[in-house]
C-alpha positions in Angstrom: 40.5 38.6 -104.2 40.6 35.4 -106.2 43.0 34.2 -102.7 40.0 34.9 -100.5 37.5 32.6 -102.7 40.3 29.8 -103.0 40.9 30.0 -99.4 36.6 30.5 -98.4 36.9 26.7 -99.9 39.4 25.0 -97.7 37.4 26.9 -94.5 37.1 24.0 -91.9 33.8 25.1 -91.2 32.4 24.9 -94.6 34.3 21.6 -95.4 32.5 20.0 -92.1 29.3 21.3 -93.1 29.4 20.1 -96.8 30.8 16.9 -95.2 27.9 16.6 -92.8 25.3 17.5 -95.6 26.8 14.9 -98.1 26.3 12.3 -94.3 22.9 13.3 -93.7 21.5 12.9 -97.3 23.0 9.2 -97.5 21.5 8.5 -94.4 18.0 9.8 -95.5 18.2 8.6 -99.1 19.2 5.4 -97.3 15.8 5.6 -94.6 13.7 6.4 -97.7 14.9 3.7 -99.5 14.4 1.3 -96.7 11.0 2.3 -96.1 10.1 2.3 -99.6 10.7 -1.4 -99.5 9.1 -2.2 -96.4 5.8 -1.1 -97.6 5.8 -2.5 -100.7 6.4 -6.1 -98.7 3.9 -5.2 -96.4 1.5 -4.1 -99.6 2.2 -7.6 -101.4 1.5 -9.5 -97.9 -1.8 -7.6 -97.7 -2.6 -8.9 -101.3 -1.4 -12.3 -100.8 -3.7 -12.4 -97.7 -6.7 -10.9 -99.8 -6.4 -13.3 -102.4 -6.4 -16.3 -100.1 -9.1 -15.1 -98.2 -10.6 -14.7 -101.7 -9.9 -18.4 -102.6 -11.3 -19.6 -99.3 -15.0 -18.0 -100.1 -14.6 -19.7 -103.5 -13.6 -23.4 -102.3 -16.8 -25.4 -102.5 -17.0 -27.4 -99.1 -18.3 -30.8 -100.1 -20.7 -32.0 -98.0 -20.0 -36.0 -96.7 -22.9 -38.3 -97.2 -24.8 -38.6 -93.9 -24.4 -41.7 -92.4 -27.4 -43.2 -89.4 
């Protein structure tokens, strides 16, 4: 018996599927990761543009001395 489970182990099958498992998580822990980032850059950008358009309202214009 103990045969059978040392040889269920080195089963092609079940090597390629652990293989392709182990492939497939990278690849989406990878994606995630990548599109974690990405929004966080577009979430600062958004803030960025928020606080100039912020700063702009606040500028006081001054107004040039009319001139005939």
């Amino acid at each position: 018996m103990s045969s059978s489970i040392s040889s269920i182990g080195q089963d092609p099958l079940i090597l390629y599927s652990k293989t392709l498992h182990d492939y497939t998580l990278k690849l989406w822990t990878e994606s995630r990761r990548v599109a974690e980032e990405k929004a966080k850059r577009k979430l600062a950008r958004m803030d960025l543009e928020e606080e100039a358009r912020k700063q702009s309202r606040n500028v006081p214009t001054t107004q040039q001395p009319h001139r005939p």
